[in-house]
N, CA, C and O of each residue as an XYZ file, in Angstrom:
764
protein
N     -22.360    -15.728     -8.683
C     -21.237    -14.793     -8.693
C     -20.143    -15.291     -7.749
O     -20.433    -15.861     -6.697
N     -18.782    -15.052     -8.165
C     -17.917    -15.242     -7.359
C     -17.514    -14.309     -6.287
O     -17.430    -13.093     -6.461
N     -17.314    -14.794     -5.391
C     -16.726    -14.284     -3.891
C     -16.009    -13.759     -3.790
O     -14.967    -14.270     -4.200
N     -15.902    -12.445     -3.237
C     -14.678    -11.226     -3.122
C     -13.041    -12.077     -2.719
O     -11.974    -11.730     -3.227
N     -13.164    -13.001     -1.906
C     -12.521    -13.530     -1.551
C     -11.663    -14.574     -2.512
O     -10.450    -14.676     -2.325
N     -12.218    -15.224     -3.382
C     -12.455    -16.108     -4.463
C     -11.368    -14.985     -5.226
O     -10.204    -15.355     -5.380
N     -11.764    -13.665     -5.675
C     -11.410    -12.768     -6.699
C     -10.115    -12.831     -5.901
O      -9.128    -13.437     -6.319
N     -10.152    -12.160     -4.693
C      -8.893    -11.297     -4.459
C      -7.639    -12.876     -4.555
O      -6.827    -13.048     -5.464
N      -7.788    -13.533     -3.704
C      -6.774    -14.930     -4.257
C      -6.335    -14.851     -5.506
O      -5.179    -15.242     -5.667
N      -6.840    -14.509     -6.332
C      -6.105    -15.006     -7.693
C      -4.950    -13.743     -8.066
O      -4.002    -13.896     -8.836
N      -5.337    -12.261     -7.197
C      -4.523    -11.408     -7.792
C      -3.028    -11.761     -6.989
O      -2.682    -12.586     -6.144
N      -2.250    -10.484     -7.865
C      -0.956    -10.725     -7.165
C      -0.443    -10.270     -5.851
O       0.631    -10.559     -5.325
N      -1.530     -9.401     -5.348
C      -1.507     -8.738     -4.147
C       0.094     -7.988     -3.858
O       0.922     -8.194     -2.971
N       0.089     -7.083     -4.987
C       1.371     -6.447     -5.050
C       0.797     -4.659     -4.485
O       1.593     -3.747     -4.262
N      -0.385     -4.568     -4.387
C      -0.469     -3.216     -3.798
C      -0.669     -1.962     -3.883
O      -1.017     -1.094     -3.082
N      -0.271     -1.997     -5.481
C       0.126     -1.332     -6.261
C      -0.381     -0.044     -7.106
O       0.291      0.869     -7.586
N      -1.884     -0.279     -7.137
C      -2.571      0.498     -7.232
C      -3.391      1.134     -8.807
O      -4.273      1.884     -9.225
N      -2.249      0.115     -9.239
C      -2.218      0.403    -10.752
C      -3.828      0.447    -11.420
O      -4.176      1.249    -12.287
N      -4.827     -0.741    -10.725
C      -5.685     -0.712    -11.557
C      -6.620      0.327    -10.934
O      -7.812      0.021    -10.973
N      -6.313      1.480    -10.375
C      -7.139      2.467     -9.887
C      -7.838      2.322     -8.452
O      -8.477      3.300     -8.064
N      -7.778      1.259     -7.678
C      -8.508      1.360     -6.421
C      -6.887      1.426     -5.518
O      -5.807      1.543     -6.097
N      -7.024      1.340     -4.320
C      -6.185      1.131     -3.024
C      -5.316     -0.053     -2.993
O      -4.105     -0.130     -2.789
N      -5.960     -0.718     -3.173
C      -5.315     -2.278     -3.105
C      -5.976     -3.186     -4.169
O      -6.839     -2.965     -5.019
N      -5.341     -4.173     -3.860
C      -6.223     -5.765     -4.764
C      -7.548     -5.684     -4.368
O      -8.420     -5.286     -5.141
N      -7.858     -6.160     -2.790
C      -9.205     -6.150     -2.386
C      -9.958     -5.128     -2.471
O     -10.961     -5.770     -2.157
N     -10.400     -3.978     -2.638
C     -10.698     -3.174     -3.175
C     -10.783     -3.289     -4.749
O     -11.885     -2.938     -5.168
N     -10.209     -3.550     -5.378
C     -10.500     -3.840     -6.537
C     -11.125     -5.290     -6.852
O     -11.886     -5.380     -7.815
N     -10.835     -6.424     -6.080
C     -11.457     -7.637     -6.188
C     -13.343     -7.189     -5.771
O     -14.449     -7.536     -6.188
N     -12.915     -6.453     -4.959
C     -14.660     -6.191     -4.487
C     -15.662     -5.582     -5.857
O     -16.778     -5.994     -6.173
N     -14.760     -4.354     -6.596
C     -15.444     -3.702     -7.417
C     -15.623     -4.543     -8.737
O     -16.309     -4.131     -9.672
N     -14.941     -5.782     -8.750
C     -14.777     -6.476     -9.533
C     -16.406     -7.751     -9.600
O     -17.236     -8.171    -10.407
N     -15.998     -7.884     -8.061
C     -17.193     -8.844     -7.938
C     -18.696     -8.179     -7.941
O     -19.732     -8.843     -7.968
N     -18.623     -6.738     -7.909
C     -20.041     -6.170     -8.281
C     -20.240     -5.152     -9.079
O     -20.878     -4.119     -8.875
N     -19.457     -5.620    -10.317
C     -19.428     -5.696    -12.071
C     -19.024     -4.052    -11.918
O     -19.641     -3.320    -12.691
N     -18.324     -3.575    -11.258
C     -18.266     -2.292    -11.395
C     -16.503     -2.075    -12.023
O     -16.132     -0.920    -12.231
N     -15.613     -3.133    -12.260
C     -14.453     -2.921    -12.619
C     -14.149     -4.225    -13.643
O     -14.360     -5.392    -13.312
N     -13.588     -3.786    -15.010
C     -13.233     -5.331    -15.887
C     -11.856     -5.947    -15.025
O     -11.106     -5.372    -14.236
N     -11.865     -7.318    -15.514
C     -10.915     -8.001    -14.910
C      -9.363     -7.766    -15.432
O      -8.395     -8.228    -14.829
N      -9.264     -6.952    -16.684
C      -7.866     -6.101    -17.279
C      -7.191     -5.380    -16.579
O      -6.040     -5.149    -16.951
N      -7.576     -4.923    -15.614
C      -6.997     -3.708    -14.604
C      -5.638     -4.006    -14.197
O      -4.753     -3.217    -14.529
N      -5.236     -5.476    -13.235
C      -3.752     -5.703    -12.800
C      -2.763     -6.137    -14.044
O      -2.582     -7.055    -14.844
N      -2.232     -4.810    -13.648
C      -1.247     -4.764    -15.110
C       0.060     -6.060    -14.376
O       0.442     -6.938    -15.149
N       0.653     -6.042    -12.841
C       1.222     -6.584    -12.899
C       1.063     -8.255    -12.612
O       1.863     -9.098    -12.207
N      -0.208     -8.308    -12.976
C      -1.269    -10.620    -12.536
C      -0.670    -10.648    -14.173
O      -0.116    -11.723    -14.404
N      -0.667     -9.594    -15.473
C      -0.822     -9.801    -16.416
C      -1.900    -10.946    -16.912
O      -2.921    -11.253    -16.298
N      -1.426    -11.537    -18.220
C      -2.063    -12.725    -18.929
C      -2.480    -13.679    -17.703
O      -3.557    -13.564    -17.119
N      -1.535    -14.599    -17.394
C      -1.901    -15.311    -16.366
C      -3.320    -14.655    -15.213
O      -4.513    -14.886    -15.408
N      -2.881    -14.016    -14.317
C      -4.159    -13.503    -13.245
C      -5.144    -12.771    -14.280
O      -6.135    -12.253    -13.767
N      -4.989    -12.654    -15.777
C      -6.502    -11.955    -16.420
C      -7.268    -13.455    -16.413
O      -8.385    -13.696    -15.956
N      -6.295    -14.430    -17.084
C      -7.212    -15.989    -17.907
C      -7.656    -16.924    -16.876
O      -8.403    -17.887    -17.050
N      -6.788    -16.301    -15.112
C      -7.771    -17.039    -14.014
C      -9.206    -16.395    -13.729
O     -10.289    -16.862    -13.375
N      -8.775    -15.222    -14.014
C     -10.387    -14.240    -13.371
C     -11.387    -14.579    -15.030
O     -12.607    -14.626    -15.183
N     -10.542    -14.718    -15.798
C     -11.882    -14.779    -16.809
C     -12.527    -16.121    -16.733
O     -13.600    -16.471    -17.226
N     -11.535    -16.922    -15.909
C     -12.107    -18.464    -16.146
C     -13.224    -18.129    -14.593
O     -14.440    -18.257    -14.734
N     -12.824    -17.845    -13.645
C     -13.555    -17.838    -12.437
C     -14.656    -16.609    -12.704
O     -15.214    -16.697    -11.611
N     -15.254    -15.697    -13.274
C     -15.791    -15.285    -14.044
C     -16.755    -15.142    -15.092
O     -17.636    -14.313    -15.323
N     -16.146    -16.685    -15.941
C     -16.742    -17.405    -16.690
C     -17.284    -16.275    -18.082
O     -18.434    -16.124    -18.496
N     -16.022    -15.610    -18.566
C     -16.220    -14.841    -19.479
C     -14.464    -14.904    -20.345
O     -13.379    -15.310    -19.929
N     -14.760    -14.478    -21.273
C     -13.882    -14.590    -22.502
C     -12.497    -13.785    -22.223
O     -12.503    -12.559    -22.337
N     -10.995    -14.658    -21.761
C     -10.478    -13.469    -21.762
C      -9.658    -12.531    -23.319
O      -8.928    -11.539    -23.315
N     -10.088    -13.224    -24.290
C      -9.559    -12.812    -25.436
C      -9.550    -11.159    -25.424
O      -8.418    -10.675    -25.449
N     -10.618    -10.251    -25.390
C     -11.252     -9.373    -25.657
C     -10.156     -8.206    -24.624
O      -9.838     -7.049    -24.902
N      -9.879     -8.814    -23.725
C      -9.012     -8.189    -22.681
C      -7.773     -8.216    -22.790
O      -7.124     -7.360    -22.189
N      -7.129     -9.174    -23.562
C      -5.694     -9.460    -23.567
C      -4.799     -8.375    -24.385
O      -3.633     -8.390    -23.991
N      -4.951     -7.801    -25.021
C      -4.406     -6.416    -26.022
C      -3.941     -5.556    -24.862
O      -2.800     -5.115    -24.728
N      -5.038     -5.358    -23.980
C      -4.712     -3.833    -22.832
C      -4.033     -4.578    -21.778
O      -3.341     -3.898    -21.021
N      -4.089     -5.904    -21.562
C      -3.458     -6.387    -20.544
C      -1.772     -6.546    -20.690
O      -0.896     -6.300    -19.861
N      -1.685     -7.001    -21.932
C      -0.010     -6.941    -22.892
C       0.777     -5.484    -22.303
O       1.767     -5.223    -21.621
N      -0.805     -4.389    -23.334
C       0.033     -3.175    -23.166
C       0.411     -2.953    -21.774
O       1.563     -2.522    -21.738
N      -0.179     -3.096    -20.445
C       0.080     -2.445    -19.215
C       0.933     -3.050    -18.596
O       1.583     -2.475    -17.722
N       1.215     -4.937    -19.045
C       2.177     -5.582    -18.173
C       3.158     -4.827    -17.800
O       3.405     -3.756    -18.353
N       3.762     -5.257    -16.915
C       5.394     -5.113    -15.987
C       5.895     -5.974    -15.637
O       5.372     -6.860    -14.959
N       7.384     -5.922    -16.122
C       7.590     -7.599    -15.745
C       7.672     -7.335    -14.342
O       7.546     -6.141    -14.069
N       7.896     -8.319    -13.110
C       8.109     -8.360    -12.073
C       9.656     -7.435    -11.837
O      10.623     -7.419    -12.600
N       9.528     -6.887    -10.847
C      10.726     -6.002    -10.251
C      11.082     -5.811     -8.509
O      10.565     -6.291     -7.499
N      12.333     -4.774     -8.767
C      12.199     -5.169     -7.098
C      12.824     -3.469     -7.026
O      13.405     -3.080     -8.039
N      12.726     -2.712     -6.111
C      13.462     -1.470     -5.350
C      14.400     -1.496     -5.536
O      14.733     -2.562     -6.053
N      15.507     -0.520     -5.325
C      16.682     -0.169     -4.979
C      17.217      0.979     -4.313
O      17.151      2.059     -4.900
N      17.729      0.914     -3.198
C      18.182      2.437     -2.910
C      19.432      2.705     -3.057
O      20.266      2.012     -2.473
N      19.723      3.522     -3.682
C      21.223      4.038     -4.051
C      21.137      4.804     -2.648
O      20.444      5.798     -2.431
N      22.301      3.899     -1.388
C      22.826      4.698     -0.587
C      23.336      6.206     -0.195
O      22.940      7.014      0.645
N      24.076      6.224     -0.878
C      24.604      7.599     -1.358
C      23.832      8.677     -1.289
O      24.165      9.702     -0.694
N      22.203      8.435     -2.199
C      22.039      9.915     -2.091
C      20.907      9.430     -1.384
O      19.913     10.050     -1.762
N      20.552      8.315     -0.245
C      19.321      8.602      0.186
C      19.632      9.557      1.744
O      20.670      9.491      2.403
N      18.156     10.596      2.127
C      18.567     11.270      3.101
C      17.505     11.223      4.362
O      17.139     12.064      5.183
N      17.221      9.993      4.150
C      16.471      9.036      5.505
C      15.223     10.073      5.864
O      15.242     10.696      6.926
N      14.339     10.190      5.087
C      13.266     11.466      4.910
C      12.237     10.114      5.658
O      11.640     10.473      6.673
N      12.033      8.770      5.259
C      11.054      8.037      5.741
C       9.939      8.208      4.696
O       8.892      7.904      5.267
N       9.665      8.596      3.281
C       8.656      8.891      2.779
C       8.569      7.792      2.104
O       7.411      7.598      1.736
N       9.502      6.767      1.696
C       9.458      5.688      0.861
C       8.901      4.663      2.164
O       7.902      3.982      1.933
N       9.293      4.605      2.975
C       8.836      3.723      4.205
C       7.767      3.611      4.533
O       7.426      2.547      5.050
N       6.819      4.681      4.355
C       5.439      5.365      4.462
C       4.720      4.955      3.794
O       3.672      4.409      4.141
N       5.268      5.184      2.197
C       4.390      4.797      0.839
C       4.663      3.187      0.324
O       4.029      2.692     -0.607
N       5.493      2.615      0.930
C       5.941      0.633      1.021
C       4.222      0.072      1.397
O       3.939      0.242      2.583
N       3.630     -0.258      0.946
C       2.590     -1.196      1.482
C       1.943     -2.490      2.076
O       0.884     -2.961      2.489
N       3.814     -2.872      1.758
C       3.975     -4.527      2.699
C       5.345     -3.922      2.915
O       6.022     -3.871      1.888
N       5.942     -3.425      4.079
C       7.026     -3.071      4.857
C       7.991     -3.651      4.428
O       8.620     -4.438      5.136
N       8.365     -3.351      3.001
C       9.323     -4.110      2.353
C      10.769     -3.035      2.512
O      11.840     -3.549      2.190
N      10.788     -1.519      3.020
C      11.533     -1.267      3.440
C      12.151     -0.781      4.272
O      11.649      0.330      4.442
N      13.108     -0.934      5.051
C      13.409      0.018      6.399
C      14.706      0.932      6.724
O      15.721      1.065      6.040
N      14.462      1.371      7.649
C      16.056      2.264      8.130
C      14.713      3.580      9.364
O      13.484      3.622      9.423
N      15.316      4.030      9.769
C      15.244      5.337     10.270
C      15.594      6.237     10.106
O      16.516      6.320      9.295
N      15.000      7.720     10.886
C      14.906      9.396     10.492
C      16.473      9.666     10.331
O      17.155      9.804     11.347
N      17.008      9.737      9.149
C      18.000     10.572      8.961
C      18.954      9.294      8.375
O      20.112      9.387      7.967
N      18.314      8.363      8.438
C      19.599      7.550      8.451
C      19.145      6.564      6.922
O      18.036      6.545      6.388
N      20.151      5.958      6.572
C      19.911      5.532      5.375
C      19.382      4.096      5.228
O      19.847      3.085      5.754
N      17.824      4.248      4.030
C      17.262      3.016      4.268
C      17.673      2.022      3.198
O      18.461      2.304      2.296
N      16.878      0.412      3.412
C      17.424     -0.431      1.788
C      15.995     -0.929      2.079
O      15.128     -0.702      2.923
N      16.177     -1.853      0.796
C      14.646     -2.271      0.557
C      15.179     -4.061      0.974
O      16.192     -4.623      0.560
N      14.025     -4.677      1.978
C      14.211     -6.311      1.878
C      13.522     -6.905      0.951
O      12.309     -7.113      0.971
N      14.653     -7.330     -0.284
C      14.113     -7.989     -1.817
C      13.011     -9.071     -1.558
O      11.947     -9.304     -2.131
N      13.390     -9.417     -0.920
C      12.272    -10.518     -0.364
C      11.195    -10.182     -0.365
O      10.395    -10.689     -1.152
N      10.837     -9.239      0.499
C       9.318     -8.372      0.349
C       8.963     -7.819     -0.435
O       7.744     -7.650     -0.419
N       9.677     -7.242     -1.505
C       9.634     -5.793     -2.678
C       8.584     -6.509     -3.465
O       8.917     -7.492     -4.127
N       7.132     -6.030     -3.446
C       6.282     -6.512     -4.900
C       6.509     -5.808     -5.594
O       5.827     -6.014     -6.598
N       7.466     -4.546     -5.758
C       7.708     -3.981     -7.369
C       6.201     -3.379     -7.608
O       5.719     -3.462     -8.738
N       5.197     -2.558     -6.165
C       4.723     -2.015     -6.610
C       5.015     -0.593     -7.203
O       4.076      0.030     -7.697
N       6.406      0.005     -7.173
C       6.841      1.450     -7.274
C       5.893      2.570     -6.532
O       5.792      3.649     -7.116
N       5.380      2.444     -5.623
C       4.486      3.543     -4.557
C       5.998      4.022     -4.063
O       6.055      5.190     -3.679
N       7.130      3.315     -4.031
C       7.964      4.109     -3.221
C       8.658      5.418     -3.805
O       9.015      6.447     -3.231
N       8.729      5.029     -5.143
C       9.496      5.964     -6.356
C       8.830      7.496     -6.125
O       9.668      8.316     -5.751
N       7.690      7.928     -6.259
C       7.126      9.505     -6.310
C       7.649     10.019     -5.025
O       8.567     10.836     -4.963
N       7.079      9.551     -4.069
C       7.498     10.001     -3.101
C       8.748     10.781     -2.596
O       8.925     11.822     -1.962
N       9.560      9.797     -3.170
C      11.139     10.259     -2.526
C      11.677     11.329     -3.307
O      11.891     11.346     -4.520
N      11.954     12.620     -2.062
C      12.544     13.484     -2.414
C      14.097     13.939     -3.541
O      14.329     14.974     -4.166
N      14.826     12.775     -3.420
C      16.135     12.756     -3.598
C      16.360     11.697     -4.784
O      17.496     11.510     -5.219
N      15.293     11.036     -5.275
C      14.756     10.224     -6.662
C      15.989      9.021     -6.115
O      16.959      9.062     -6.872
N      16.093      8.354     -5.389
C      17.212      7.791     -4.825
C      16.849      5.797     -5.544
O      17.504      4.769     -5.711
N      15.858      6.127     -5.678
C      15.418      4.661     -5.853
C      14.833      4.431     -7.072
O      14.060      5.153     -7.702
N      15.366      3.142     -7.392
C      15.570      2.992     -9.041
C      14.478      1.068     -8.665
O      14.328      0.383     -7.653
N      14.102      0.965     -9.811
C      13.403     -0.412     -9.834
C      14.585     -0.970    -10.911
O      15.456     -0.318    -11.488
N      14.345     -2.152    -10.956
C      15.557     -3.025    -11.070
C      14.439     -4.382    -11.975
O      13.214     -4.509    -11.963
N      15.311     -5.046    -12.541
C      13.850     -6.026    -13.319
C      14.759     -7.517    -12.162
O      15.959     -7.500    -11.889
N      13.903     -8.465    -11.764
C      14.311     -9.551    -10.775
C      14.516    -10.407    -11.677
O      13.763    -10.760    -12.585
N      16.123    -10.934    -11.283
C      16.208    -12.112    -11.418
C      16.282    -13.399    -10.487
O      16.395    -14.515    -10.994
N      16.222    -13.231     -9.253
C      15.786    -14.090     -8.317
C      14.186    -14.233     -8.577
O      13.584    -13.961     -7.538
N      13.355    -14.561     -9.594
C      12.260    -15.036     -9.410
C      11.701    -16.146     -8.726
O      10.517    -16.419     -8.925
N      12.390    -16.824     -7.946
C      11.910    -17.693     -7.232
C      11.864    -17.289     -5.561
O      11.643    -17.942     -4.541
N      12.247    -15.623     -5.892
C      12.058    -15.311     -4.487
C      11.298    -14.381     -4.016
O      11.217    -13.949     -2.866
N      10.428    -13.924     -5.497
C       9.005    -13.606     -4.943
C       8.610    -13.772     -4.048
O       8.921    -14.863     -3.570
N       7.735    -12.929     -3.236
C       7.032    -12.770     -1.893
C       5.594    -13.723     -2.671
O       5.017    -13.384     -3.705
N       5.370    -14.591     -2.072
C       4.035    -14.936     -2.466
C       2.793    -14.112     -2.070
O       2.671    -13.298     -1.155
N       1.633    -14.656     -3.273
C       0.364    -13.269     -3.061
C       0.059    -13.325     -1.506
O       0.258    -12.370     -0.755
N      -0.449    -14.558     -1.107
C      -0.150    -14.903      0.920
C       0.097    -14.002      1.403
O      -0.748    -13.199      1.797
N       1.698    -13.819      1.553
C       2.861    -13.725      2.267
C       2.395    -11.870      2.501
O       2.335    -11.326      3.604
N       2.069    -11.062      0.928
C       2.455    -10.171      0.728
C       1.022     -9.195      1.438
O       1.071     -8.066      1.926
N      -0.236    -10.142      1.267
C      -1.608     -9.942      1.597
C      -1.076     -9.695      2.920
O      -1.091     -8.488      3.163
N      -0.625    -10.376      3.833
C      -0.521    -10.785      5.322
C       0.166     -9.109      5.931
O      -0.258     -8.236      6.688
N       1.750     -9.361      4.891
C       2.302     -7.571      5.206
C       1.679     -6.496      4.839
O       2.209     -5.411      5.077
N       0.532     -6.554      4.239
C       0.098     -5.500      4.048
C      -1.587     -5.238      4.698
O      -2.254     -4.209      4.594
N      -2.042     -6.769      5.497
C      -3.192     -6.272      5.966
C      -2.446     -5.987      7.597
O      -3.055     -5.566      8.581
N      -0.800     -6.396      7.521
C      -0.467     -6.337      9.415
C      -0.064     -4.785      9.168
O      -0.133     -4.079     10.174
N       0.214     -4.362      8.354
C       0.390     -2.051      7.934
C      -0.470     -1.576      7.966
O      -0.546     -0.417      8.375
N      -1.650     -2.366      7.484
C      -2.749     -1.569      7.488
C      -3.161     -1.480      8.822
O      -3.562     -0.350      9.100
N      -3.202     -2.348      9.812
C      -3.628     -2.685     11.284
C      -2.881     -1.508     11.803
O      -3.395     -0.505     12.297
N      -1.341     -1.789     11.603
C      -0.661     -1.258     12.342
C      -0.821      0.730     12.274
O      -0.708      1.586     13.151
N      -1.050      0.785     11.157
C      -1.573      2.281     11.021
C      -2.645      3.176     11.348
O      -2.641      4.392     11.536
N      -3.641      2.251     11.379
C      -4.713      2.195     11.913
C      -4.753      2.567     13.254
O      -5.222      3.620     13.683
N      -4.093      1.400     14.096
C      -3.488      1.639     15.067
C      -2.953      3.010     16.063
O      -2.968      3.397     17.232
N      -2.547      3.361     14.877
C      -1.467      5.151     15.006
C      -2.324      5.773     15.290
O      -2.428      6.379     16.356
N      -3.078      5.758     14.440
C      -3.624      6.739     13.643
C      -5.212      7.034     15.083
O      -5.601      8.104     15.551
N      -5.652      5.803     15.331
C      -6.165      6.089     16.437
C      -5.494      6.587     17.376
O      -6.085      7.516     17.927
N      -4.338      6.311     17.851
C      -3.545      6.480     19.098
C      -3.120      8.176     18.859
O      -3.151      9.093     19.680
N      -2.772      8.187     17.593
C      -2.469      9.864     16.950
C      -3.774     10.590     17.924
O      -3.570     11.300     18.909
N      -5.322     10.162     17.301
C      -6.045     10.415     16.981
C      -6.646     10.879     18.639
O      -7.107     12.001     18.849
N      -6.571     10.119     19.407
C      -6.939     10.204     21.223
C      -6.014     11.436     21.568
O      -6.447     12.380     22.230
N      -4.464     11.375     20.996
C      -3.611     11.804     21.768
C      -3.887     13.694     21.647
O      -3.557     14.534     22.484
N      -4.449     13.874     20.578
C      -5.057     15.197     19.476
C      -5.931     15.487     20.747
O      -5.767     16.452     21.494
N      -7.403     13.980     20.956
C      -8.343     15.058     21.458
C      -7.643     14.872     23.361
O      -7.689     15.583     24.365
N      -7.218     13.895     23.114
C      -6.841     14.537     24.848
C      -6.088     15.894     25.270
O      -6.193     16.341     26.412
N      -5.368     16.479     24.333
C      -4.586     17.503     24.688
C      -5.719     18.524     23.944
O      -5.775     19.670     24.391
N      -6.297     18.290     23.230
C      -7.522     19.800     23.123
C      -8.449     19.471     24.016
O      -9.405     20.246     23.993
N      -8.547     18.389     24.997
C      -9.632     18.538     25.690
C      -8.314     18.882     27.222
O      -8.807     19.394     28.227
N      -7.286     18.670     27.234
C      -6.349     19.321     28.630
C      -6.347     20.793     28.417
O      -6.281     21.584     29.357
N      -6.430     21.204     26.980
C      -6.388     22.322     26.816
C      -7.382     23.225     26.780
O      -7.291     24.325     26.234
N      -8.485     22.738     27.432
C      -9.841     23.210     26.987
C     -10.269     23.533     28.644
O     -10.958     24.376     29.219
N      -9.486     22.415     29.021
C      -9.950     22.173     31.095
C      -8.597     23.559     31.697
O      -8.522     24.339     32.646
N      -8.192     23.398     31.126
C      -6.497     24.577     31.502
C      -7.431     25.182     31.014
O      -8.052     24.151     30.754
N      -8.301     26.217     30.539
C      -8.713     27.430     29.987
C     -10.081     27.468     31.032
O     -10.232     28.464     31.740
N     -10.843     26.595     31.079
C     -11.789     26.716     32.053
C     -11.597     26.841     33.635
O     -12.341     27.416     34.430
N     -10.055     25.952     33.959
C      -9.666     26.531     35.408
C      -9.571     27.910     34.977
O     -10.451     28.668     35.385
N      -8.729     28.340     34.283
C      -7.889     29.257     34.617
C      -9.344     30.409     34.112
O      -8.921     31.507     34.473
N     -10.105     30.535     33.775
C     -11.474     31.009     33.622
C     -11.955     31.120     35.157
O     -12.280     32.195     35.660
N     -11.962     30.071     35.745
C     -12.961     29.780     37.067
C     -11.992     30.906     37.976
O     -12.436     32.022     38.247
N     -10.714     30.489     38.371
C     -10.370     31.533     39.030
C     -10.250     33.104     38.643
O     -10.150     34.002     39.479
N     -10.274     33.262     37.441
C     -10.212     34.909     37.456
C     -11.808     35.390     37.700
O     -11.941     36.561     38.055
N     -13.102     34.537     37.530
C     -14.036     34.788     37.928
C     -13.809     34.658     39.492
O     -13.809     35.875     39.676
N     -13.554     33.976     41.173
C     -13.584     34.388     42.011
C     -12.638     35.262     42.117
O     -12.673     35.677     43.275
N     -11.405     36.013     41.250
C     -10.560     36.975     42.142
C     -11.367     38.110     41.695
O     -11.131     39.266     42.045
N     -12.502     37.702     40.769
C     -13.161     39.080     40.358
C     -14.617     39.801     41.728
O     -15.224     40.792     42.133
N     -14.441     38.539     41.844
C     -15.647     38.436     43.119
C     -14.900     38.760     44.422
O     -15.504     38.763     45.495
């Protein structure tokens, strides 16, 4: 059997979600223990199906019909300035930090980074962002490049999310010691 690792290389590592798990790796995993067909990345299309069927070592004929239907060609973000209202929800739902700006203020997407997974589109309140079909194809984010921004978000959230996560129990545990002083003394003014 081939190596999770082996699998996930060949996808496009766009993020995207399309074939039902979280990410590529996540799906490269369910892939490598026969629990997902190799049709799923609508946007590897033909190409990333006829590498996994070759690394695989199974037929990709049988797959190619649903793979046609789901393609996308490659794309990239757009934010129509105008009506965006710097909510941060597209920034949130980006999975390789392909876009930025701050609270209130108006964001754009760096084409460079954009895998055209559309996670940013639901999100946004103000429908501000439109996908666009690329014609700079040679300036694709490579699968690399895009793996790298999206395992340094995942870190980085992680990150938060612990730091969120301490900052929660330290103040229910300040708030827990503030209730037990303030407990201790009304027991001696009771005494």
């Amino acid at each position: 059997m081939p190596k999770v690792e082996e699998i996930d290389a060949l996808l496009p590592q766009t993020q995207c979600q399309e074939c039902g798990y979280a990410a590529c790796l996540p799906y490269a995993e369910a892939i490598a223990r026969g629990e997902a067909d190799i049709s799923e990345c609508a946007p590897g299309g033909i190409p990333t199906l006829e590498a996994l069927a070759t690394l695989m070592h199974v037929d990709a004929k049988p797959y190619q019909e649903k793979v046609l239907a789901r393609y996308r060609a490659p794309s990239v973000a757009v934010v129509d300035e105008s009506l965006c209202i710097g909510c941060l929800k597209c920034i949130q739902a980006c999975p390789v930090d392909a876009i930025i700006g701050g609270a209130k203020m108006m964001h754009t997407v760096l084409a460079d980074y954009c895998t055209g997974c559309e996670l940013c589109l639901m999100p946004c309140p103000t429908d501000c962002i439109r996908m666009e079909a690329r014609n700079d194809i040679d300036k694709i984010i490579t699968p690399g490049e895009s793996r790298q921004r999206y395992q340094a978000k995942t870190r980085r959230m992680q990150s938060k999310k612990k730091t969120s996560d301490n900052k929660i129990a330290d103040s229910q545990q300040a708030q827990k010691d503030y209730i037990e002083a303030a407990r201790l003394r009304v027991s001696k003014k009771r005494k």
